[in-house]
Every structure is written in C-alpha cells, then in structure tokens.
N, C-alpha and C positions, 0 to 999 in steps of 0.2 A: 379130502377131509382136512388137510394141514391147514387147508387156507380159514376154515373154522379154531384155529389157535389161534390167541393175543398173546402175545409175549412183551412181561413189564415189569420195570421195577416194585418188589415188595415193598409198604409201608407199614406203620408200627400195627395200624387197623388191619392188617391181614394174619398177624399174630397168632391168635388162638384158631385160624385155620393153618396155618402152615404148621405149626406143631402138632395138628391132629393129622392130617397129610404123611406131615414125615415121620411119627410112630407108626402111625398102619402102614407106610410100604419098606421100612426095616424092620420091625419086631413083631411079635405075637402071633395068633393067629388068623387076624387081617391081616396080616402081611403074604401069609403063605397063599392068597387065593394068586400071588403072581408068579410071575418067573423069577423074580430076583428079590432076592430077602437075605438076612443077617437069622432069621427067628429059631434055623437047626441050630445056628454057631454062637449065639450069643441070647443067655439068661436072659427074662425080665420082657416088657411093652414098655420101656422110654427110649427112644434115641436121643431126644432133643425134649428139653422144657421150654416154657416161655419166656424167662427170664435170658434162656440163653440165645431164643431167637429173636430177642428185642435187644440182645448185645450186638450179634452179627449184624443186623437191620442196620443200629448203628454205627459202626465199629469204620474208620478210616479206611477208604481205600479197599473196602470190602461192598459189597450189592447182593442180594438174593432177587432174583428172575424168577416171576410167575408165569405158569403158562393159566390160561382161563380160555374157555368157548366162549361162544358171542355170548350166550345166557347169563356168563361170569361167574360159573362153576369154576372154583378151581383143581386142576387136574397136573399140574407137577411145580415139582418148584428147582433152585439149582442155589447153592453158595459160591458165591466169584470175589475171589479176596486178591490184589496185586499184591505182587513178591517180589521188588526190581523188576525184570524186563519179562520178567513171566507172569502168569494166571494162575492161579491153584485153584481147582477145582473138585467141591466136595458136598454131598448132600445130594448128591441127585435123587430126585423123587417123584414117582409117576404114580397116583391109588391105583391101588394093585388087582382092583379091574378090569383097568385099561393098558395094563402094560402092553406092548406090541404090538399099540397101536397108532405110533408115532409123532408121541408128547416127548417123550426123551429124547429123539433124533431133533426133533422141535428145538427141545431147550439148548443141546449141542450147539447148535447151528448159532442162537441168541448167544452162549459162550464165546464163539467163534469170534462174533460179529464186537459183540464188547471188548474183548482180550484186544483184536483191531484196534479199535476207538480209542483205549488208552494207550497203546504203543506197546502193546505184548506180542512176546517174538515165539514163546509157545507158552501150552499149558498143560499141568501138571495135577494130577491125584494117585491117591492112595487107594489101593482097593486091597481086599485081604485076596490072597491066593485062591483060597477052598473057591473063589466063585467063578470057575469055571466058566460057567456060560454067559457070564456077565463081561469079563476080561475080553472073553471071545468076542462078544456086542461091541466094546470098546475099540476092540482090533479094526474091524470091521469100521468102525468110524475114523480111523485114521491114529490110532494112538498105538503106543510101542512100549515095551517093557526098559527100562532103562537099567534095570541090575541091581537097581537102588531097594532097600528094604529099610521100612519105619518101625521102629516097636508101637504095639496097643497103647493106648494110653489107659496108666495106672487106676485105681481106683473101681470102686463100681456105681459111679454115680446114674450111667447111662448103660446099665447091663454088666452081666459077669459074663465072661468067655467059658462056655462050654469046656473045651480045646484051648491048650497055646495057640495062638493069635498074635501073628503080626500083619504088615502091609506091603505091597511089593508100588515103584510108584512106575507110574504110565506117563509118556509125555507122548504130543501133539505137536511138531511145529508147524507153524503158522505163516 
C-alpha cells in the first residue's frame, strides 16, 4: 500500500484542504474516530485556520509535505520548519480514518529525507505528555525524549486546554 502514497510539497491551492485535514485529525469529534487526537485535552474544533496555513506554506525556511494517493486524495500532511542544523517537526496529520495505516510512517520517512537535503543533523517536536500512545508511535520510529519541556502557547485562539498542558520535546538524529 505505501508505494500508493505521493509525497509533496503543499501549495497555497491545497489550503482550504489541509486546514480541514488538520482540524478533523486534532480536534472534535472527527478527530476521535482515530487513535491519536488532542479532542479529550483540548476545548473547541480549530487547530489551524487558513490564514495560518497560508503563513507556514509561506513562511522561510519552512515547507508542509502532502501525502495524497494516486487518485489525489489527500490523506496527511506534516510542518518542516529549519532551526540551524535541525528540523522541527510539527502538525503531523493523518484523517483519522486512516490512521494505522501508514500515511504517518510515509510522511516521517518524507521528514527524514528533507531534514537530509537541507543539511539537518536531527529533528525535533513537541508532543504534550497525556499522549501516551502517540510518544509510544514516535519511539518506535526512532525518536527519544530529551528532558526538555515547552509551555502551551498562551491564548485560546486554537482551543482551550481542558487540563494544564505543556509539551515534552522528542528528538531523532539523523
């Protein structure tokens, strides 16, 4: 089934699908038909608007990766922002479902391969703690806890925290 993924850089024209993508597999109650979701821990159906996926899209030194079937459904997406000699890695997004069935290993792999190409020596994301089985997932692809802890970011433009909420972050060398 992998060799049925295309993995590609996001344009401005993918927009109003990647913002509907990446609310249904963090928030709401399309989120929960997956295994991995934000919708126990965090108020609200927004993770991302348009306005802010057409910022990332363009923003330096940053790239969001589609994954699509031959058909050109699209079926996950990923944010890959360079930080000096590393990758930060954030947004990963599979509709939820399909999760588990190896669109996010997919987009990893596309992480991988770009963090390479620009001269990234590992990479790096934030996941909140509570997701157990997600961290686990991450482990499993080669990522480690580093000790490091991020605060929430402030406000509630993109959900209210249930619970205090922080981030622990994960790195990958490369």
């Amino acid at each position: 089934m992998g060799e049925d993924f295309i993995i590609s850089k996001a344009t401005i024209q993918d927009a109003d699908q990647l913002v509907a993508l990446i609310n249904s597999a963090y928030r709401g109650e399309e989120a929960k038909k997956g295994w991995t979701h934000e919708a126990d821990l965090i108020e609200g159906n927004i993770r991302i608007d348009k306005t802010s996926i057409l910022e990332s899209i363009d923003k330096k030194d940053a790239v969001i990766l589609k994954c699509n079937n031959r058909d050109g459904a699209l079926l996950g997406c990923v944010y890959l922002e360079k930080q000096d000699h590393q990758l930060y890695l954030g947004m990963l997004s599979v509709s939820p479902t399909l999760q588990g069935g190896g669109v996010g290993k997919k987009l990893l792999q596309g992480a991988d391969k770009h963090a390479r190409e620009i001269g990234c020596r590992s990479i790096i994301m934030h996941v909140i703690p509570a997701r157990k089985e997600l961290i686990a997932w991450y482990n499993r692809n080669g990522y480690t806890e580093t000790g490091e802890r991020k605060p929430f970011p402030e406000g509630n433009k993109f959900g209210t925290p249930r619970v205090p909420i922080d981030f622990i972050v994960l790195k990958k060398q490369l």
